[in-house]
C-alpha positions in Angstrom: -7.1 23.8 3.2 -6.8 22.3 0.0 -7.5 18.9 0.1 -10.6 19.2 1.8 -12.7 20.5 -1.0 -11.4 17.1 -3.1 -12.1 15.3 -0.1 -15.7 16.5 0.4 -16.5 15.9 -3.6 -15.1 12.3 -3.0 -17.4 12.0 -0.2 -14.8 11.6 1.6 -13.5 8.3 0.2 -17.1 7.1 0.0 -17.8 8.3 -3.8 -15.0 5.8 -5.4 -14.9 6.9 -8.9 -14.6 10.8 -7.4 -12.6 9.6 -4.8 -10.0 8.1 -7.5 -10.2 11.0 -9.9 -8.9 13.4 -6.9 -6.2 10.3 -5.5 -4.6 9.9 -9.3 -4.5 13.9 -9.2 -2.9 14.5 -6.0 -0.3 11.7 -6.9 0.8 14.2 -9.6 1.8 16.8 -7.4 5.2 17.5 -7.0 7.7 18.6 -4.7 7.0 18.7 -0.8 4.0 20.4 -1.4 2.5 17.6 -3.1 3.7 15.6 -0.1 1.7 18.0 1.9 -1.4 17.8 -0.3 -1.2 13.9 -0.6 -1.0 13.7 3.3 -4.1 16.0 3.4 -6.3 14.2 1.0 -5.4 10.8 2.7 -6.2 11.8 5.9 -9.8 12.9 4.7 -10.1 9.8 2.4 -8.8 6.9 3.6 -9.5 4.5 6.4 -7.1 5.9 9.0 -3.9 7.7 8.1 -1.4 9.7 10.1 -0.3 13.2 9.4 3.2 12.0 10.3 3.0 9.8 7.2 4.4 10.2 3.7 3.5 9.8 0.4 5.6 10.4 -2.1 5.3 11.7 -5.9 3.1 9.5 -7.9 1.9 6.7 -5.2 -1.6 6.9 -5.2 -4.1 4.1 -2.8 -7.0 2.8 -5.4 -9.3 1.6 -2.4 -9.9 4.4 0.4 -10.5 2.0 3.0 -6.4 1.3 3.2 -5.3 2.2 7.0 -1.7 4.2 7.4 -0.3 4.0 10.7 2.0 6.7 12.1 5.7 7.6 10.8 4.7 5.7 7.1 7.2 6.2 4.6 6.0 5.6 0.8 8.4 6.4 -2.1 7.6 7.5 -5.6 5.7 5.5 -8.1 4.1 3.2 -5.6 -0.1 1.8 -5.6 -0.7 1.0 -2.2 -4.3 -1.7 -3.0 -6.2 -2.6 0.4 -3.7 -2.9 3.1 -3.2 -2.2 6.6 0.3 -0.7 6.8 1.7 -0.5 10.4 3.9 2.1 12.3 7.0 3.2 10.8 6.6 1.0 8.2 8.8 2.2 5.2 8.1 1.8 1.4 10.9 2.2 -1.2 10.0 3.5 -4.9 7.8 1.4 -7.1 6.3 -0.9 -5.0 2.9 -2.7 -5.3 0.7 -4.0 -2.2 -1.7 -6.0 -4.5 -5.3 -6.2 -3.1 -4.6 -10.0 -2.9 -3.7 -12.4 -5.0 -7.3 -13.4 -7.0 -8.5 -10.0 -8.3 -9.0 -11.1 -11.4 -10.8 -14.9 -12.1 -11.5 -16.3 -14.7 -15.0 -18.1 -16.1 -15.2 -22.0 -16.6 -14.6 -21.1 -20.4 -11.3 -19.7 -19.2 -12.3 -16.2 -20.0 -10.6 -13.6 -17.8 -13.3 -11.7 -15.7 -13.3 -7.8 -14.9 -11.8 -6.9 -11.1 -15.8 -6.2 -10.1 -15.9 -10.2 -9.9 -12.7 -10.7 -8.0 -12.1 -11.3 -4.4 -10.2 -8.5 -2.9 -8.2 -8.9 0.4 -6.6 -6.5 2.8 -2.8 -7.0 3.3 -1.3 -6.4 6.4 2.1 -5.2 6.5 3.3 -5.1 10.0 4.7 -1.8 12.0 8.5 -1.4 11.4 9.2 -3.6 8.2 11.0 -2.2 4.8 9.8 -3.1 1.8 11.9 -3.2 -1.3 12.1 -1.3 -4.4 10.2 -2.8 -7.2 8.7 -5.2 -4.6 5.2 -7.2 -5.3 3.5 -7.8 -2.2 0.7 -9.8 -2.3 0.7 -11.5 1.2 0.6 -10.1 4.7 4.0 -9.1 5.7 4.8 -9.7 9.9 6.1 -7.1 11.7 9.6 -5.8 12.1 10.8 -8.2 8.3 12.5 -6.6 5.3 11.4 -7.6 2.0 14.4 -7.9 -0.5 14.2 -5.2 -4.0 12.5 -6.6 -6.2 10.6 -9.6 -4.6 7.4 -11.2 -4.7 5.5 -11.7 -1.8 3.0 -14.6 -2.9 3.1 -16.2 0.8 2.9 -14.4 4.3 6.2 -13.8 6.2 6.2 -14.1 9.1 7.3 -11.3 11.6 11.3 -10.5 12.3 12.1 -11.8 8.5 14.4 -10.9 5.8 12.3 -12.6 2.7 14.0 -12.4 -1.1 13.4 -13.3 -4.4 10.3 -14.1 -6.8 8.7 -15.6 -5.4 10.0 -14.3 -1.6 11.6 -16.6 0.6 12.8 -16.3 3.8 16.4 -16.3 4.2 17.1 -15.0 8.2 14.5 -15.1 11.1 15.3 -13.3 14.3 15.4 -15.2 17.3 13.1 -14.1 19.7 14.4 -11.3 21.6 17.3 -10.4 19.2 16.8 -7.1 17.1 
């Protein structure tokens, strides 16, 4: 196998500047095969992830303590931060799941302060929700909702929700029961 060699020199996730050495390489690998290899690595690495999962060409996960549920879908060119990502949960091309919202503070003086003195949150993206090329998410997202192309997710949405626009609102709720 592989990816376990990377894995075991990351200490398996534990080791983070190893750990994102071998993540930003494997992101690189093209083709189905890198699917493979990314799949492999993840599953080594990070906090849970499913071999049924995807991760496609150049989406890498900064923080190995992100959780993939089964049947994930992640297009190309996405960084995945700390999230939770539920079950068949899919994930167009470009997309960011920030690691919250105040990664970055900034002193009394107004000087901008390094992420080691931010606060980093998980994001929880419910099972069965599509997220939107180009989309910014950086509030949980409830289960079965759709996040519009190119939104920004500054706010949670709430489960069974179509949100849009920068930054997201919702436009359509399901009513209970209705698919």
């Amino acid at each position: 196998m592989v990816a376990l060699p990377p894995a075991a020199a990351s200490g398996f996730g534990r080791w983070r500047m190893a750990y994102e050495f071998f993540a930003h390489a494997f992101a690189l690998a093209p083709g189905i095969v890198g699917d493979y290899l990314r799949i492999a690595f993840y599953k080594l690495t990070l906090g849970e992830c499913s071999l049924s999962s995807r991760v496609s060409f150049g989406s890498f996960f900064p923080h190995a303590d992100t959780r993939l549920g089964p049947n994930v879908y992640i297009g190309s060119y996405c960084i995945i931060g700390k999230a939770v990502i539920g079950e068949r949960t899919q994930i167009a091309s470009g997309v960011q799941i920030l690691s919250g919202s105040r990664q970055h503070l900034r002193n009394q003086a107004g000087e901008i302060a390094g992420a080691d003195h931010g606060v980093f949150a998980t994001i929880m993206i419910g099972p069965d929700c599509w997220i939107g090329a180009a989309a910014i998410v950086m509030a949980d997202v409830g289960a079965g909702s759709t996040v519009g192309a190119g939104s920004v997710v500054s706010r949670p949405i709430p489960a069974a929700s179509v949100a849009v626009g920068s930054p997201a609102r919702v436009i359509r709720t399901a009513a209970a029961g209705e698919s």
